[in-house]
N, C-alpha and C positions, 0 to 999 in steps of 0.2 A: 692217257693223253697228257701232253705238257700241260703247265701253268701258262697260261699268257697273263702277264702283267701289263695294266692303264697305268700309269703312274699320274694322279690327278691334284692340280693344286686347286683346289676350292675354296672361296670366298665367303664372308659371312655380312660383306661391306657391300660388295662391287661383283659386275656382273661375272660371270662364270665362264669361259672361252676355251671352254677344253680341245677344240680342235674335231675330229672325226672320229668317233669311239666305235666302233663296230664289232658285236657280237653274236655267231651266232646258235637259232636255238638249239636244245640238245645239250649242246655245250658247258650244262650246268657245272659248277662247282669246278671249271679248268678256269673262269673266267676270276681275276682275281684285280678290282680295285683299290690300289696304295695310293692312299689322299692324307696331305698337310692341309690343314685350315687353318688360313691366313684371317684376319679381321686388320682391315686398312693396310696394310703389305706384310702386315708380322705374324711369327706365329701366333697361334691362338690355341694360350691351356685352357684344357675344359677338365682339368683337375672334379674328383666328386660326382662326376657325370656319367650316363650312358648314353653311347651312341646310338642311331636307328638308323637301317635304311628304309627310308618312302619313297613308294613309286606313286605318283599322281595317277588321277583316275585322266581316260582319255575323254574327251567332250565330247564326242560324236555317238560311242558305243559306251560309258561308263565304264568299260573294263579297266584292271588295273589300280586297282586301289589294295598298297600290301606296303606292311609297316615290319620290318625285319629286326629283332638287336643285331647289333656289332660283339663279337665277340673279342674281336682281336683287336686291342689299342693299346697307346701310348696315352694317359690324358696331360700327361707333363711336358710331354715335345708335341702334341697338336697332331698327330697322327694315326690314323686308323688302316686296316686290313679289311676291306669286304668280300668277301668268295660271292657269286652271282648266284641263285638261285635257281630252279623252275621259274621261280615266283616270277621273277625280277624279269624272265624272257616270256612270260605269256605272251605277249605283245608285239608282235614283227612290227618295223616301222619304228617310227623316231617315238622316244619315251623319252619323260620330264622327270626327274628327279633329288632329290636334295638326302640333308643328312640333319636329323633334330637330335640336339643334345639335351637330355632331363633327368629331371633329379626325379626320387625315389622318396614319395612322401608317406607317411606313417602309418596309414591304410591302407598301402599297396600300390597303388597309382603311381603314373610317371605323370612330369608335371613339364613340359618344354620350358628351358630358361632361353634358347637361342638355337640358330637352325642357320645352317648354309643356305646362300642363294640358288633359285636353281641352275642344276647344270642334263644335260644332254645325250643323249648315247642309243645307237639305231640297233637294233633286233635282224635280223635277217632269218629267213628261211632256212632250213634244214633239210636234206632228203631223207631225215630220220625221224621228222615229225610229219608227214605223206601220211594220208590216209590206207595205206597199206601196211602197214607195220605186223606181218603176223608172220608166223614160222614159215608158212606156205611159201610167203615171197621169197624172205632169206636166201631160201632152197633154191627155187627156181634162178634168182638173180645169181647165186654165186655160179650155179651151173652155166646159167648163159657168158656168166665174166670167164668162165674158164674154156667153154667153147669155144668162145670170139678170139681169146688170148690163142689158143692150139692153132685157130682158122691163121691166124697172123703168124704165128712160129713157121710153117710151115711151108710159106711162102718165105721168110724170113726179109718180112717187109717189116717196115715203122708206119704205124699210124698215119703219118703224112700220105705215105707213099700209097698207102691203102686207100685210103680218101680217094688220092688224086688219078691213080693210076688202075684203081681194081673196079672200077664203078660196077661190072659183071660180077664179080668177085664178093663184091657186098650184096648185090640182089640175091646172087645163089646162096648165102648165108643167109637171108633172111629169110628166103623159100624152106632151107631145111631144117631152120627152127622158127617157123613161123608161132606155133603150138604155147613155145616157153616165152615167146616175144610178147604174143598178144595176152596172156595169163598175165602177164605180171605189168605192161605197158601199153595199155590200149589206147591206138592213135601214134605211140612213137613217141609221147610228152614229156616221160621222163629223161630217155635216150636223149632228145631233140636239146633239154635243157644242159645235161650232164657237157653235150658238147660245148654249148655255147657257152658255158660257165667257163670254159677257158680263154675269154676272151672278154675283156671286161672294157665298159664304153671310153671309145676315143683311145684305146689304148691296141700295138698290136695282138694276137694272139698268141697265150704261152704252147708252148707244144705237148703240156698236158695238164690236169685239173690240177694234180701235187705240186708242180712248181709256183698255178695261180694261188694256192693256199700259201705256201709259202711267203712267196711274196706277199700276199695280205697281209698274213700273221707277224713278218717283219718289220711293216709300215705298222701297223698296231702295237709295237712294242716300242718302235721310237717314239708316238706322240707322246711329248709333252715330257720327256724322259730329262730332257735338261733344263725345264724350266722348276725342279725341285730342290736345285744346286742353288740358284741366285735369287734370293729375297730382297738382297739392296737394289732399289730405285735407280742410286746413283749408276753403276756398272752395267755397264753393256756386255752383254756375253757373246762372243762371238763363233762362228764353226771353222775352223780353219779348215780349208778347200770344202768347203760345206761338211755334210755330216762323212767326213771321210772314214769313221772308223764304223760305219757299217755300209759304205758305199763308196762307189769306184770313185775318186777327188775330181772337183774341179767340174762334175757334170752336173747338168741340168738335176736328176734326180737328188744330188748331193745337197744342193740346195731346196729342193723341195723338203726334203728330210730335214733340214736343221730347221725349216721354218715350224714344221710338225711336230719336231724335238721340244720347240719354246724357248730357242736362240732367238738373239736380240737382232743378229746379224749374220753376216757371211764373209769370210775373208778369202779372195780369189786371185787369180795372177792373170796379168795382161799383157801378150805378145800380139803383133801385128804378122798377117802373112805376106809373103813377098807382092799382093796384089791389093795391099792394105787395109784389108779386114783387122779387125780389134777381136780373139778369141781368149776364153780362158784355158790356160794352159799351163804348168811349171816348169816343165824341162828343159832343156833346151834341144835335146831331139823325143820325137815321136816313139822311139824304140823301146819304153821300159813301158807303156803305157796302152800301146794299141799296136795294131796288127800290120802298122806301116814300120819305116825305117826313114831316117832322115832327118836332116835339123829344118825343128818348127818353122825359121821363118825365112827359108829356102825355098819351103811348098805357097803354093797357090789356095785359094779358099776353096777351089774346086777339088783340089789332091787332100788337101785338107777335110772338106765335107764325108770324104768317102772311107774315111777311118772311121774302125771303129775301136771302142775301149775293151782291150781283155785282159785288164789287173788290176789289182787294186783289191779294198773289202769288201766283201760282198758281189763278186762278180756275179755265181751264180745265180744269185737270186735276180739279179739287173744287169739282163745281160744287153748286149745289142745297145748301148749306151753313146752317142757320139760326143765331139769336140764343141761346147757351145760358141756362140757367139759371143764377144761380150753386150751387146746391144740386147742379145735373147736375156742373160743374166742380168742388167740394170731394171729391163723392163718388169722383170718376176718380181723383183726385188719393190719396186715402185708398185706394182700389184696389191702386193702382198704383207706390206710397210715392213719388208726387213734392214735393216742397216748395211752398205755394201763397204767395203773395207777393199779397194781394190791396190793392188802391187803392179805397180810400173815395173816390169822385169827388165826390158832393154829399150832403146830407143836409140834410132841413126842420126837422125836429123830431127832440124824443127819443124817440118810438117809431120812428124809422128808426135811431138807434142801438142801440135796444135789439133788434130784432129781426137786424139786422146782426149780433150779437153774439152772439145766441142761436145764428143758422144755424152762426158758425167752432166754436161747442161743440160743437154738435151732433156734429159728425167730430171734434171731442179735438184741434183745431191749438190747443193752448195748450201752455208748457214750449217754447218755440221749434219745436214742431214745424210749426209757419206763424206769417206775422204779417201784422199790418193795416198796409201803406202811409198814412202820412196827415201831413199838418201837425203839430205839436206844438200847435199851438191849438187841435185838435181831440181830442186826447189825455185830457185830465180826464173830457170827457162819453161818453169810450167806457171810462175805468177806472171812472167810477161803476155800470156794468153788469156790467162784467169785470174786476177787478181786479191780477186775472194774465195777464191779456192780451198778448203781446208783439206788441210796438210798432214799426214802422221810420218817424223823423220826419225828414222831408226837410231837409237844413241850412239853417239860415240866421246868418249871421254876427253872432248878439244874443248879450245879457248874458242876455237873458229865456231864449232858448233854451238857454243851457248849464245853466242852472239846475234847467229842466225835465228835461234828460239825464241829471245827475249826481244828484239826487233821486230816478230809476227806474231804475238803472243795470242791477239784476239782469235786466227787462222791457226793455228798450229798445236800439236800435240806430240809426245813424245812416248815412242813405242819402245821398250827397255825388255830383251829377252831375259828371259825370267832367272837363268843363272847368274847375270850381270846382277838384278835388281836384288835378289836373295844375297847376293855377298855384299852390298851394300846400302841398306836400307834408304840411308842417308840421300841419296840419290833425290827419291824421290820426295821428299821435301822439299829440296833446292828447287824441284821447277813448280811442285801444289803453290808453295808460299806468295809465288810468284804471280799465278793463278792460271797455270801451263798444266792443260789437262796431260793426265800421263797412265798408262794401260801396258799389259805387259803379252806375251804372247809364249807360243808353242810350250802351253800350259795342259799337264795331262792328268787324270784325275785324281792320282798319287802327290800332284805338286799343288792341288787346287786349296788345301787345307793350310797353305804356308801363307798363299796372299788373297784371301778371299777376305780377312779382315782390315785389308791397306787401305779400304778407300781410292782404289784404282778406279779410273773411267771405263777403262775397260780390261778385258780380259778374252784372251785368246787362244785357242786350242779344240782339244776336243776331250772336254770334264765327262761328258760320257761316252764312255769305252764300251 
């Protein structure tokens, strides 16, 4: 079985917010924790030390008290390796646990000098820890999985179509292995569960348990996966079209995933439909993107609604993904306190700025708590709506544009793509000195090592690939 990696930043200062860790039991030794300890945002050497994993006892049932070494560490870059144990999943349900680091005193004994705060991570069930675990079953279940499989070849239906259309077709299966059904599942509990397991709360159902792992297992590997990259305070990390490199751009899930990644933010695009909805979108037709044809903002919210997305990363595992709102995206974002970074792509008139303008008040992104991407040429006709509106206007090397910059200096920032700002360093001094934040963007994890020490406001892209 693969590795699944947590990638966890832990604190030894400040509370611990790892996000949603979910393991389950069985699972021992696939389950693999990569944690940096931070103390007060920096790393933290524990040079001379051994690591421990402890799992807290639980209050109710006292289970759960198990003190593990660490084998695998860095003590000079603040990083550890922990493989999960038995030990560590005795416990379905939410577990409390930290990391003590101690020294090695002259008698044997370890002696705690300091210890991470705690942090979080949920156990789930397994069908392989069921009180039936014995050769008997094995036998019987595989036999049944290969009946049921033949009963279905043979009609050369899919599972849906069985469900929905054989209702006869499954009683007489069940009548003539009633014998091996009830040996190994009495009541139908197991069966009952295995189905439902593909359908997880408030969410549709996958059309089979492999895909719903999948999917799990995916969303378990982005948390917290880019929040390993950025230790400066100062700098916003942001996702360009959310977590686009493991999911389809620009959709709801994209930003769910950068928020899980441990992105500061989201960076999205905003077109209007011909019937004046605000959706996140980039293209200018529908064609490369979803299973319509036509330019964006020709269709209707209705023609609009009815697409869906079949490209991008990760389709298969997110499939059925549609065109959000931007009203659905501000609101998540204001949820969730992610920073929203939104691009004005095109605009006809000034009621498409002005109502643009209205929606980012609406959620209170003004005072830098978001900003509107856009040209500097565009900038005048969205402060006559919004006057505090903050700004980020993509560079360009005029006399016009500085002008503009240093005139709105308090509202305004300056977004520099990364091959401009790398061949001229210089640049960005002229607007820091000034006190003009400045951030760079379509930054990929190959280029993150060039300006992650510049003291940028932000930084844009997708550093994990």
């Amino acid at each position: 079985m693969a590795t699944i990696t947590h990638k966890l930043m832990l604190s030894t200062t400040e509370d611990n917010l790892v996000g949603e860790v979910k393991v389950r039991q069985a699972d021992d030794e696939t389950q693999l924790f990569e944690v940096t300890v931070l103390e007060n945002g920096t790393i933290k050497n524990f040079a001379g030390l051994k690591p421990f994993f402890c799992l807290m006892a639980r209050e109710v049932t006292g289970q759960g008290v198990s003190e593990e070494p660490v084998t695998s560490y860095d003590d000079t870059k603040g990083t550890l390796k922990y493989t999960l144990s038995a030990n560590a999943m005795q416990m379905v349900g939410r577990n409390e646990a930290y990391f003590s680091f101690r020294k090695e005193l002259t008698n044997g004994a370890w002696a705690e000098q300091f210890s991470t705060k705690s942090f979080y991570y949920t156990v789930e069930k397994s069908i392989y820890t069921q009180p039936f675990k014995d050769s008997n079953y094995w036998f019987t279940f595989k036999e049944l999985y290969r009946l049921f499989n033949d009963y279905i070849d043979s009609g050369k239906l899919t599972w849906e179509d069985f469900m929905d259309s054989e209702s006869d077709s499954w009683k007489n299966f069940i009548k003539q292995n009633r014998e091996i059904i009830e040996s190994i599942d009495p009541g139908g509990v197991v069966l009952t569960e295995l189905i439902d397991a593909r359908k997880p709360e408030d969410k549709a159902s996958f059309n089979n348990l492999a895909r719903r792992l999948d999917f799990t297992d995916q969303t378990t590997l982005v948390a917290n996966s880019a929040a390993q990259y950025n230790t400066d305070p100062r700098t916003k990390f942001i996702a360009h079209r959310g977590h686009e490199a493991v999911c389809p751009e620009n959709t709801m899930k994209a930003f769910e995933l950068a928020f899980l990644a441990g992105y500061d933010g989201i960076e999205t695009d905003a077109q209007r439909s011909a019937d004046g909805i605000w959706y996140c979108f980039h293209d200018d037709t529908v064609d490369r993107m979803t299973n319509g044809t036509g330019v964006f903002t020709d269709l209707t919210s209705a023609q609009i609604n009815q697409l869906i997305i079949d490209a991008g990363n990760g389709v298969s595992v997110y499939p059925g993904e549609r065109i959000p709102t931007l009203e659905s995206c501000l609101s998540y974002c204001k949820k969730v306190g992610l920073y929203p970074q939104i691009e004005l792509k095109k605009f006809t008139n000034d009621s498409d700025l002005e109502s643009f303008c209205n929606l980012m008040k609406k959620y209170g992104f003004n005072n830098n708590q978001g900003t509107i991407l856009c040209n500097y040429t565009a900038a005048p006709g969205l402060r006559n709506y919004w006057p505090e509106a903050f700004l980020t206007v993509f560079y360009t090397n005029t006399p016009e544009f500085d002008k503009h910059v240093f005139s709105n200096t308090p509202y305004t920032a300056v977004g520099i793509e990364q091959s401009l700002l790398l061949s001229d360093i210089s640049v960005l001094d002229k607007y820091k000195s000034k006190g003009v934040r400045v951030g760079t963007y379509t930054i990929t994890q190959s280029l993150y090592e060039s300006v992650k020490n510049l003291g940028l406001d932000f930084i844009g892209g997708n550093v994990v690939e």
